[in-house]
PyMOL Python script that loads the backbone (N, CA, C, O; Angstrom):
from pymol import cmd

cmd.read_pdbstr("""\
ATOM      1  N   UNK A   1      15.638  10.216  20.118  1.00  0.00           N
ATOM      2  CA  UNK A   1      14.921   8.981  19.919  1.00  0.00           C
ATOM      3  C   UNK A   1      14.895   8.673  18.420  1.00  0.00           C
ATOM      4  O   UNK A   1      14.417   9.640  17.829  1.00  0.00           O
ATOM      5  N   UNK A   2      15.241   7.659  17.569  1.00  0.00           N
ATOM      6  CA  UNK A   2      15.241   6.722  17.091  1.00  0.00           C
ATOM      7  C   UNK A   2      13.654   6.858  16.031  1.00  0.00           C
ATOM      8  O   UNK A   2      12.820   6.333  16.768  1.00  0.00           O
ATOM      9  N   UNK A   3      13.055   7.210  14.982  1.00  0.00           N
ATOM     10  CA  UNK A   3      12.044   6.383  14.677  1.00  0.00           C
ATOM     11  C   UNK A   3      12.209   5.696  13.646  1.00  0.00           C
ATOM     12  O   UNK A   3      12.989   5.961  12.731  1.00  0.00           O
ATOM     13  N   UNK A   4      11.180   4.371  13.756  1.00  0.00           N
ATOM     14  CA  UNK A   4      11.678   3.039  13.149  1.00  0.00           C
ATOM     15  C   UNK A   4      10.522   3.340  11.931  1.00  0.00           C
ATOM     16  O   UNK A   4       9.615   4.159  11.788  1.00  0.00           O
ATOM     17  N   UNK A   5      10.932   2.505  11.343  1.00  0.00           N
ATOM     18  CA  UNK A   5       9.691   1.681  10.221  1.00  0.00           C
ATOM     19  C   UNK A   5       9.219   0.680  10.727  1.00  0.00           C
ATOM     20  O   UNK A   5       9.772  -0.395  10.494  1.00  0.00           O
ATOM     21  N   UNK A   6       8.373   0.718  11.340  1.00  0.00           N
ATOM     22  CA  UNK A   6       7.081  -0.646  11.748  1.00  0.00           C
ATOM     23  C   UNK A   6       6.959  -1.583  10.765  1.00  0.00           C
ATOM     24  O   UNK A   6       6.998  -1.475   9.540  1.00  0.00           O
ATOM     25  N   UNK A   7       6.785  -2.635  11.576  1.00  0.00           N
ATOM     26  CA  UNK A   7       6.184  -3.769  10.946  1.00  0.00           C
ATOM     27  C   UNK A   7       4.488  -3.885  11.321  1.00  0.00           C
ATOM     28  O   UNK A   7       3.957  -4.029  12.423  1.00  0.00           O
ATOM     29  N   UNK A   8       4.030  -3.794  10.311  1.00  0.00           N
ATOM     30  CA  UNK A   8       1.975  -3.758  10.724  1.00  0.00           C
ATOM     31  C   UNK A   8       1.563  -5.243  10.113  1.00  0.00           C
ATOM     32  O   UNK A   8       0.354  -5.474  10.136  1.00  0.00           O
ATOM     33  N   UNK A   9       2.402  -6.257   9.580  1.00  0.00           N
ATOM     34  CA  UNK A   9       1.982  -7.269   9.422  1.00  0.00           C
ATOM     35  C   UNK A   9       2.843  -8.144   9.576  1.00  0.00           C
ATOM     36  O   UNK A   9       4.019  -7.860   9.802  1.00  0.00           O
ATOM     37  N   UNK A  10       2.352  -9.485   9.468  1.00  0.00           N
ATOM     38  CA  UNK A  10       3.371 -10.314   9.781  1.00  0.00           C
ATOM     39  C   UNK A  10       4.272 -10.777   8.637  1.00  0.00           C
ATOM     40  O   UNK A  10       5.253 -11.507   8.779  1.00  0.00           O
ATOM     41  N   UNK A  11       3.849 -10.295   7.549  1.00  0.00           N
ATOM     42  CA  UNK A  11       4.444 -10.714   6.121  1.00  0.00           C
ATOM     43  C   UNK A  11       5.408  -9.261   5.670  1.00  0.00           C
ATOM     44  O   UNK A  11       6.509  -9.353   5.129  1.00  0.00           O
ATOM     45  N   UNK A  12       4.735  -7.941   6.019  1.00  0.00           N
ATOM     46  CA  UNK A  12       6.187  -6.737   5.700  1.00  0.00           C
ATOM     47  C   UNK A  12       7.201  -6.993   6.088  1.00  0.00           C
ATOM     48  O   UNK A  12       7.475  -7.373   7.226  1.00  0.00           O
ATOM     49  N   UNK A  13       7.885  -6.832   5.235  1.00  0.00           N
ATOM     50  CA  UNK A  13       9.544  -6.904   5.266  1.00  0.00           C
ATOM     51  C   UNK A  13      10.013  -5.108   4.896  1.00  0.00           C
ATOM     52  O   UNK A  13      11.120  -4.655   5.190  1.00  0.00           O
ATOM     53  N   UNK A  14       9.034  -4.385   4.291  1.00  0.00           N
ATOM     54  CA  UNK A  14      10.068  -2.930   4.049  1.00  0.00           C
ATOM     55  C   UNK A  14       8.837  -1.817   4.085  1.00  0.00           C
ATOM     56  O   UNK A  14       7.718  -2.299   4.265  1.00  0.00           O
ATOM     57  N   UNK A  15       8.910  -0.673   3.962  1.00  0.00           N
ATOM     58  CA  UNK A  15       8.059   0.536   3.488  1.00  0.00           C
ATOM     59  C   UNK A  15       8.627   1.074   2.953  1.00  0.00           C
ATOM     60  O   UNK A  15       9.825   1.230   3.188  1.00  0.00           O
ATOM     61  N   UNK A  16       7.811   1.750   1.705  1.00  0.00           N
ATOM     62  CA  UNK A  16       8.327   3.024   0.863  1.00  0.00           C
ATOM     63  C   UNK A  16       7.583   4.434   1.839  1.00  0.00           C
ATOM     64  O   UNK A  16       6.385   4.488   2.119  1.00  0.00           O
ATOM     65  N   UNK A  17       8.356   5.219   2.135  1.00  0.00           N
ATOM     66  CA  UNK A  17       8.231   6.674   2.287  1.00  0.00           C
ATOM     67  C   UNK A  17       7.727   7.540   1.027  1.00  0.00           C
ATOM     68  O   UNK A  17       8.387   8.150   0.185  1.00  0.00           O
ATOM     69  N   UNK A  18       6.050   7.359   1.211  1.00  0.00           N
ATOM     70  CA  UNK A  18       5.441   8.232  -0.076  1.00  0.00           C
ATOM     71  C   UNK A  18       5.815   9.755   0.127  1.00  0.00           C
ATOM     72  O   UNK A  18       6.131  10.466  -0.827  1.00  0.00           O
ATOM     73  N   UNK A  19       5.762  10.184   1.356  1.00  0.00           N
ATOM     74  CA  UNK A  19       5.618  11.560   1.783  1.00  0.00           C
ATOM     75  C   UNK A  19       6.234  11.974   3.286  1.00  0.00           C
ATOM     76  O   UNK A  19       5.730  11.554   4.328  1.00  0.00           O
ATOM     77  N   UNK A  20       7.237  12.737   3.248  1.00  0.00           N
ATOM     78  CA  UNK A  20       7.539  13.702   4.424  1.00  0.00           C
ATOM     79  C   UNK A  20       6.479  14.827   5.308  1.00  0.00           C
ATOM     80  O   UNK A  20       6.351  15.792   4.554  1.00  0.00           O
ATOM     81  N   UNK A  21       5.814  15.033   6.381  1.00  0.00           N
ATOM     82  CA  UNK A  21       5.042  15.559   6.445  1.00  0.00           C
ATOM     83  C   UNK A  21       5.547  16.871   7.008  1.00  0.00           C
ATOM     84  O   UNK A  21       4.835  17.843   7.259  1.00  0.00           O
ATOM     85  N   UNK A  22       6.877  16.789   7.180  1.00  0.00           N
ATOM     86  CA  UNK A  22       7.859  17.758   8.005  1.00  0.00           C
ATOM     87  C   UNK A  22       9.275  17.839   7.487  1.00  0.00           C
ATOM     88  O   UNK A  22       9.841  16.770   7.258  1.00  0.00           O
ATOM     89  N   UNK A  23       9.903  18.941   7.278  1.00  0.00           N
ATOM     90  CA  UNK A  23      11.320  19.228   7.030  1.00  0.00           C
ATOM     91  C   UNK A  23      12.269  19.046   7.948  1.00  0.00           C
ATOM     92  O   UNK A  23      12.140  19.038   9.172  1.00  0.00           O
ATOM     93  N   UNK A  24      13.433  18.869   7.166  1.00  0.00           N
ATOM     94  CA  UNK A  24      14.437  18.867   8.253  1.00  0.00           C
ATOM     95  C   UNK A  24      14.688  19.547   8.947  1.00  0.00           C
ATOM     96  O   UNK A  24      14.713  20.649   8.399  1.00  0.00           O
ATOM     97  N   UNK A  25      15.075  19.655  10.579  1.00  0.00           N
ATOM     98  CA  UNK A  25      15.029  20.371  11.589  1.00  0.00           C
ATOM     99  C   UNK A  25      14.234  21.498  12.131  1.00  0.00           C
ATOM    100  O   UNK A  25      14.469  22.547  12.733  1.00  0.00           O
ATOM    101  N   UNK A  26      12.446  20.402  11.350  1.00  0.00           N
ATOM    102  CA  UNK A  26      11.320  21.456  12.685  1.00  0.00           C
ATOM    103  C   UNK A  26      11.221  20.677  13.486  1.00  0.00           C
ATOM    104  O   UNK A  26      11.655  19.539  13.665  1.00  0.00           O
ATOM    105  N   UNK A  27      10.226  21.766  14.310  1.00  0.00           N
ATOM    106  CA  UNK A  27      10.489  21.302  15.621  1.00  0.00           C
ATOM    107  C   UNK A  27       8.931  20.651  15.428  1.00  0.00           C
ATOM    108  O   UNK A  27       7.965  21.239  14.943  1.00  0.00           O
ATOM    109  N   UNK A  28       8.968  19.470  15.874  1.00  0.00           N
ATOM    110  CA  UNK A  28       7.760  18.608  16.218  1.00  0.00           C
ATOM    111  C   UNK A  28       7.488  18.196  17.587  1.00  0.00           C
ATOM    112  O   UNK A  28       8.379  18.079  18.428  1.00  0.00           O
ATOM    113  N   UNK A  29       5.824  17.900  17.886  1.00  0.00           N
ATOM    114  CA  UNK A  29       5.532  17.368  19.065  1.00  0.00           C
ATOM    115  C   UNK A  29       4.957  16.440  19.220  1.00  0.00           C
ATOM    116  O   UNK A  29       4.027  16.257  18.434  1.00  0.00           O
ATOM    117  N   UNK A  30       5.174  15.547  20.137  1.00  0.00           N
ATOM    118  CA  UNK A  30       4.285  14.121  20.402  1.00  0.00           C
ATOM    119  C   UNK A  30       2.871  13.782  19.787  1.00  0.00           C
ATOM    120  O   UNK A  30       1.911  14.083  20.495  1.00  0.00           O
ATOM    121  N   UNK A  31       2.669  13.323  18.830  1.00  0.00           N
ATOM    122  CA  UNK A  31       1.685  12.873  18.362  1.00  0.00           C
ATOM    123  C   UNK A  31       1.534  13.252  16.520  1.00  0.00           C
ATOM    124  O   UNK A  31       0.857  12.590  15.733  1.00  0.00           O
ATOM    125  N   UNK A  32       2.465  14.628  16.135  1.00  0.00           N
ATOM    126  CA  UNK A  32       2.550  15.028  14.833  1.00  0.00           C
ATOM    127  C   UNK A  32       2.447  13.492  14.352  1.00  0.00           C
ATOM    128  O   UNK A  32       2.804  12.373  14.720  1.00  0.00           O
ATOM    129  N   UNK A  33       1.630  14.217  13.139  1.00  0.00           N
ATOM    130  CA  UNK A  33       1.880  13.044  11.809  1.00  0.00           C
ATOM    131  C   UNK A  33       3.396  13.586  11.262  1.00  0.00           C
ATOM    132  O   UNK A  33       3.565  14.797  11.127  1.00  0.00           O
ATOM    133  N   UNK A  34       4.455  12.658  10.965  1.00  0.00           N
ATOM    134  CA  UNK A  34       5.723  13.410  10.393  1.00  0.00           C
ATOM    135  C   UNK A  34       5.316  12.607   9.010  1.00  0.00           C
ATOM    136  O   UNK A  34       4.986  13.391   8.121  1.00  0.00           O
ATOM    137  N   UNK A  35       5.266  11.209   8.631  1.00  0.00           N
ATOM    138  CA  UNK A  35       5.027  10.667   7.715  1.00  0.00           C
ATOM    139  C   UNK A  35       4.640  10.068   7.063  1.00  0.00           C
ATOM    140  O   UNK A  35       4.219   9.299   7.928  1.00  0.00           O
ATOM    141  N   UNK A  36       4.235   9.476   5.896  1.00  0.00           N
ATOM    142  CA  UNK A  36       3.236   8.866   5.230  1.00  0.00           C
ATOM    143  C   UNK A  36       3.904   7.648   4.383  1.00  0.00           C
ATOM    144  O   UNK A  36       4.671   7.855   3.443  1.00  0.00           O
ATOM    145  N   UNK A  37       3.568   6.518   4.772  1.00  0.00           N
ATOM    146  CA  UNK A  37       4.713   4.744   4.059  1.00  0.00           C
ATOM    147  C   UNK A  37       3.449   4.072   3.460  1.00  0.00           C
ATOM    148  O   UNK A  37       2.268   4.268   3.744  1.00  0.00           O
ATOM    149  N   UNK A  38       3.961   3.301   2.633  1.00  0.00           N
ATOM    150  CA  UNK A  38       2.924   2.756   1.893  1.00  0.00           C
ATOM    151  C   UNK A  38       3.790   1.383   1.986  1.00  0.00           C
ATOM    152  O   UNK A  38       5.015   1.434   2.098  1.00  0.00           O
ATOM    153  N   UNK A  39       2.911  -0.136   1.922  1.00  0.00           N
ATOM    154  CA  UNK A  39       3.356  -1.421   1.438  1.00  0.00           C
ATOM    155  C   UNK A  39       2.414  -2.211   0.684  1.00  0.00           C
ATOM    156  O   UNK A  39       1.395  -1.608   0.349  1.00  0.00           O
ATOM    157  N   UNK A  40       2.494  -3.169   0.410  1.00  0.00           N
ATOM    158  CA  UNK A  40       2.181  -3.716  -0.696  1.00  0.00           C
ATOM    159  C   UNK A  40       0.531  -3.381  -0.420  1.00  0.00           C
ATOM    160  O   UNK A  40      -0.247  -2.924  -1.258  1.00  0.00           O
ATOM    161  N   UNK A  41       0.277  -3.669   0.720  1.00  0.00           N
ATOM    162  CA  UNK A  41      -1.051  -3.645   1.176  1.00  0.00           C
ATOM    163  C   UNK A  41      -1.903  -2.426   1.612  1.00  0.00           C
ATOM    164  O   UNK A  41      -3.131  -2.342   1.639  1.00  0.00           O
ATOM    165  N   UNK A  42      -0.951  -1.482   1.954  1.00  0.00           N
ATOM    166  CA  UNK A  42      -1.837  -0.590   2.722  1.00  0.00           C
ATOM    167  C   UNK A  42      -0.881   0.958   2.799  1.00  0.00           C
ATOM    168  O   UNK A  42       0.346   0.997   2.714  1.00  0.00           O
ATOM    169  N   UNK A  43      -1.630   1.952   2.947  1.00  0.00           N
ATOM    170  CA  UNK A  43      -0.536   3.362   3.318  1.00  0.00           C
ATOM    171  C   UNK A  43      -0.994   3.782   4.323  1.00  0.00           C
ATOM    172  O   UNK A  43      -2.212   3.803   4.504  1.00  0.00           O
ATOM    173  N   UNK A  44      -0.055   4.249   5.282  1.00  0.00           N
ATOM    174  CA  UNK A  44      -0.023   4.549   6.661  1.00  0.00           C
ATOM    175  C   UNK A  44       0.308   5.851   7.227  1.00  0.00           C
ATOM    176  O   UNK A  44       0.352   6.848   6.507  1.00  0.00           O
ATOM    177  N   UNK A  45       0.556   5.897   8.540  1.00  0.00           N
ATOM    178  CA  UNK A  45       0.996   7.430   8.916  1.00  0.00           C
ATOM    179  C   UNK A  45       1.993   7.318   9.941  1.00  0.00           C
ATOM    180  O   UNK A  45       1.641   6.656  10.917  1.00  0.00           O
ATOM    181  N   UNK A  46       3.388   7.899   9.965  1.00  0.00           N
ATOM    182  CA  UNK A  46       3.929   7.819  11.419  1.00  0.00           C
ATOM    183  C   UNK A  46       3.682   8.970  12.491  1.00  0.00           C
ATOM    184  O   UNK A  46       3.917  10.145  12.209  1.00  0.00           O
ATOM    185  N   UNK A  47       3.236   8.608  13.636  1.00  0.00           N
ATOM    186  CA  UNK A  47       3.110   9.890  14.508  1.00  0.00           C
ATOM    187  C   UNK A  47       4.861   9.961  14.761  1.00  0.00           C
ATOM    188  O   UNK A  47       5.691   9.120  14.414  1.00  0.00           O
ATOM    189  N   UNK A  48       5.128  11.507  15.621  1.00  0.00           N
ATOM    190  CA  UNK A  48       5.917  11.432  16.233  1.00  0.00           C
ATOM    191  C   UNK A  48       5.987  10.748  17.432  1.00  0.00           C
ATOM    192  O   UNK A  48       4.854  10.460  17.816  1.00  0.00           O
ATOM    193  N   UNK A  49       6.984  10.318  18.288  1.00  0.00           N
ATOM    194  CA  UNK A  49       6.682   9.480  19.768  1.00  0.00           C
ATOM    195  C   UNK A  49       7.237  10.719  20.575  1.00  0.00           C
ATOM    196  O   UNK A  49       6.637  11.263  21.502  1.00  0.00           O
ATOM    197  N   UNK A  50       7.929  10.922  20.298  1.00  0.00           N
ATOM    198  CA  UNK A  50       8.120  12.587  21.356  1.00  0.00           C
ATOM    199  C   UNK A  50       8.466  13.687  21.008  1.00  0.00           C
ATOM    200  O   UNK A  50       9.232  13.643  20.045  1.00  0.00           O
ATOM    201  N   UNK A  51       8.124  15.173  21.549  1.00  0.00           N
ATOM    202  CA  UNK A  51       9.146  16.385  21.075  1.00  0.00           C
ATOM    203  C   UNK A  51      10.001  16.198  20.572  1.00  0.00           C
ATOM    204  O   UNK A  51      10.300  15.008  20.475  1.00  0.00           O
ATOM    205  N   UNK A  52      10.744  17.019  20.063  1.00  0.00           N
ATOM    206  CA  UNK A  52      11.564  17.962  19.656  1.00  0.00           C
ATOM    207  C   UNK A  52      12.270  18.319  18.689  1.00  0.00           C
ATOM    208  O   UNK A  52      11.711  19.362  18.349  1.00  0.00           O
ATOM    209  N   UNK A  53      13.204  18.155  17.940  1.00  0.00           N
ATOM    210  CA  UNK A  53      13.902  18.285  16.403  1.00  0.00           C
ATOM    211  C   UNK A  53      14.002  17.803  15.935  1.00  0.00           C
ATOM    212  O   UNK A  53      14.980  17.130  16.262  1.00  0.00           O
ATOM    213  N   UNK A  54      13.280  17.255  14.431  1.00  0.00           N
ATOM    214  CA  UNK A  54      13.242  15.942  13.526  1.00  0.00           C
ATOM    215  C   UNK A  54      15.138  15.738  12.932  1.00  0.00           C
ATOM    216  O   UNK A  54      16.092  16.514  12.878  1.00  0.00           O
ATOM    217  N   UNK A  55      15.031  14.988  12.752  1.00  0.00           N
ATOM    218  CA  UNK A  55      16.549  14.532  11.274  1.00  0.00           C
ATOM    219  C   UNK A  55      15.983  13.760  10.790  1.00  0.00           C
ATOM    220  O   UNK A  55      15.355  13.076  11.597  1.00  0.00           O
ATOM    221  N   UNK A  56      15.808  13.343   9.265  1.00  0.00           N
ATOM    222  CA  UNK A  56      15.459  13.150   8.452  1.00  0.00           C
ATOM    223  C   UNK A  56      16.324  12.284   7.927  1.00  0.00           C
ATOM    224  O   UNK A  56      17.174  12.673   7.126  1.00  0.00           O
ATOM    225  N   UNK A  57      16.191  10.505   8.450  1.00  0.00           N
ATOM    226  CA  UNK A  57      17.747   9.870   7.830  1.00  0.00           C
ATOM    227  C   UNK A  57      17.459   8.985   6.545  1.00  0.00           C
ATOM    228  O   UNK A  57      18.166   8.152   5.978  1.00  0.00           O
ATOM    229  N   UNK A  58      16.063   9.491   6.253  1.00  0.00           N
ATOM    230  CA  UNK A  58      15.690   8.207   4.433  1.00  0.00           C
ATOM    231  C   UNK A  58      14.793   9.422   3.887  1.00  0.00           C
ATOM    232  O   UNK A  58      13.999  10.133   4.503  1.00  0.00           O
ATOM    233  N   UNK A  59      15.124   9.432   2.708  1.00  0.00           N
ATOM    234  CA  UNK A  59      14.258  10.388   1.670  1.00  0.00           C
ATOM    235  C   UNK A  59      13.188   9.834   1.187  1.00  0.00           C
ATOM    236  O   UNK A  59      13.216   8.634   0.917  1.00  0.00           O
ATOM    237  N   UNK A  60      11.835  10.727   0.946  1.00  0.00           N
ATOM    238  CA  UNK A  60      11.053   9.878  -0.267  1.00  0.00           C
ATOM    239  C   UNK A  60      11.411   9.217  -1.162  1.00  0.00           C
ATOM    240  O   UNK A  60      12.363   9.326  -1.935  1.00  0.00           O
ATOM    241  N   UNK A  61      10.349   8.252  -1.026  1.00  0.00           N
ATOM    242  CA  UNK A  61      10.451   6.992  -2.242  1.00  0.00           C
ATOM    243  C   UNK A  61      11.510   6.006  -1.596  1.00  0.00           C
ATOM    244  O   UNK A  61      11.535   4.839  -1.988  1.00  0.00           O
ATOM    245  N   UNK A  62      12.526   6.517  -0.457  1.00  0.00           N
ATOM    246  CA  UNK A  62      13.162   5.002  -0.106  1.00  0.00           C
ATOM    247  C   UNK A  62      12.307   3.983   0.289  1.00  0.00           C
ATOM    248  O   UNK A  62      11.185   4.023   0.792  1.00  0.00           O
ATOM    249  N   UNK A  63      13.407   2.583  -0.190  1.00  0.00           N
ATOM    250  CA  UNK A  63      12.541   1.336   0.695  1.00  0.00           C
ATOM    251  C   UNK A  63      13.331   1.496   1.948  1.00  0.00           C
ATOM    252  O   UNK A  63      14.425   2.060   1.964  1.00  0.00           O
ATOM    253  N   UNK A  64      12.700   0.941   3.089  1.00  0.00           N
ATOM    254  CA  UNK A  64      13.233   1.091   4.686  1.00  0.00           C
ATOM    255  C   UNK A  64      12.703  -0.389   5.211  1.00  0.00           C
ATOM    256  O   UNK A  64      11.496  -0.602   5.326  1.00  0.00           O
ATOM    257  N   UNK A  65      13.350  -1.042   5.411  1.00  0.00           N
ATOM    258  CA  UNK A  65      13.090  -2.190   6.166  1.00  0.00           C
ATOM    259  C   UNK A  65      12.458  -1.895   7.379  1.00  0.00           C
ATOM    260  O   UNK A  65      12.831  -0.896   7.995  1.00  0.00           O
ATOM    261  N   UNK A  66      11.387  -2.736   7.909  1.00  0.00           N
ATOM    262  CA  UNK A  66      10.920  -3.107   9.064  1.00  0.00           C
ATOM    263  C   UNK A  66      12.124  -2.721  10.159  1.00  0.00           C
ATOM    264  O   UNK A  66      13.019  -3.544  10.354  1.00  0.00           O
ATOM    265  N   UNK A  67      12.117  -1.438  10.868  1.00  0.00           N
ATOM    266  CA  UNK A  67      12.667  -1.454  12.011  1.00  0.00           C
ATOM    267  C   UNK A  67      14.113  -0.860  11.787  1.00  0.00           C
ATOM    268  O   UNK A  67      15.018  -0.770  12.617  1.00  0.00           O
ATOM    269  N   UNK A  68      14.111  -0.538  10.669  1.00  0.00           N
ATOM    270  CA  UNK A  68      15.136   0.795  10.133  1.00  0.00           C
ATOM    271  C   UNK A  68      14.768   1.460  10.858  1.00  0.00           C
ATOM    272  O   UNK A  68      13.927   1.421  11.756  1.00  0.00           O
ATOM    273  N   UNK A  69      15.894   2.618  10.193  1.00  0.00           N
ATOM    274  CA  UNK A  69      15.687   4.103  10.916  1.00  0.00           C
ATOM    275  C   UNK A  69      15.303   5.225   9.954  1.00  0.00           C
ATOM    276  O   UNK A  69      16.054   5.460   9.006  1.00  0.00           O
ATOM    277  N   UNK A  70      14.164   5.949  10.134  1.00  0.00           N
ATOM    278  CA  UNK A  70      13.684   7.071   9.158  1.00  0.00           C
ATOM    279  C   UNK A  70      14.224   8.231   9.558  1.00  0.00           C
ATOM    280  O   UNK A  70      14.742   9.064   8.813  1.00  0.00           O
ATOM    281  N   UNK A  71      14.098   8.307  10.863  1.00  0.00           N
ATOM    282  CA  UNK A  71      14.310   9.900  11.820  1.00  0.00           C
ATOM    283  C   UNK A  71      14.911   9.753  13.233  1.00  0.00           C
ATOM    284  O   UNK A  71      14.877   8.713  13.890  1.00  0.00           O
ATOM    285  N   UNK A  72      15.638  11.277  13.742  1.00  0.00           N
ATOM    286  CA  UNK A  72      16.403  10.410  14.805  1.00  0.00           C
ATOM    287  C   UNK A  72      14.873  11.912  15.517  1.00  0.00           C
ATOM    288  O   UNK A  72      14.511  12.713  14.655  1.00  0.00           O
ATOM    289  N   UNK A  73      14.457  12.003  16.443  1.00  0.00           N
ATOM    290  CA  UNK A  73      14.238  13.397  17.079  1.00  0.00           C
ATOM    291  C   UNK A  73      15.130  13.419  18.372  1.00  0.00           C
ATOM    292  O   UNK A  73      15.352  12.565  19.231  1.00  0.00           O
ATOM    293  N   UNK A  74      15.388  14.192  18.264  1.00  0.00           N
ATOM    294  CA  UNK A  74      16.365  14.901  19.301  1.00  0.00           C
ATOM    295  C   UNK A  74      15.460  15.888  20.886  1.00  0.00           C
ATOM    296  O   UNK A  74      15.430  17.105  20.702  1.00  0.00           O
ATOM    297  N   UNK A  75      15.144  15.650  21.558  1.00  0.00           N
ATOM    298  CA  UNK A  75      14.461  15.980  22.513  1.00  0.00           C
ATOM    299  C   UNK A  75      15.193  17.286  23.143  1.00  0.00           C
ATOM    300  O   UNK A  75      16.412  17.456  23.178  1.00  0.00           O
ATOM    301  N   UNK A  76      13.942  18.402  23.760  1.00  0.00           N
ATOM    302  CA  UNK A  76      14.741  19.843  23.320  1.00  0.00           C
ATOM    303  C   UNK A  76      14.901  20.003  25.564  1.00  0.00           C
ATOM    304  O   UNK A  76      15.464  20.971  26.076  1.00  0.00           O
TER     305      UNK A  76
END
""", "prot")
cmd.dss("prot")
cmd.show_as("cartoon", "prot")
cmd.util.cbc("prot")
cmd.orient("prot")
C-alpha cells in the first residue's frame, strides 16, 4: 500500500517531512505514527494504514505534494 501526503486543507498544495518516526524496512502496524509533515499552517502526524514493511520513498525535509508518495508498506 501506497502512503500519500494528505491534503488537510483546501489551500495545501505540498508537506515538508520534519521527521521519520521509523527506518527503513521495520516492520510497522496499523495505526503506528511513521511520520511527522509540517505546512504553512500546521504539523501533523501520519499513522500507518496497515501492517507490514515500511519503504521510505522521500527523505526529511522533502517537499511532497498533496497525494505524493512518502512510503510504499508492503503487507507481510
Amino acid at each position: 500500500m501506497i502512503v500519500i501526503m494528505p491534503q488537510v486543507g483546501m489551500t495545501m498544495v505540498e508537506g515538508t517531512i520534519n521527521e521519520w518516526k521509523v527506518q527503513e524496512g521495520d516492520k510497522v502496524r496499523k495505526g503506528d505514527i511513521i511520520m511527522e509533515y509540517s505546512t504553512e499552517k500546521l504539523t501533523n502526524e501520519i499513522e500507518a494504514p496497515v501492517s507490514g514493511t515500511i519503504h521510505l520513498l522521500a527523505e526529511e525535509e522533502d517537499d511532497v505534494p498533496c497525494g505524493g508518495a512518502v512510503a510504499e508498506i508492503t503487507e507481510d
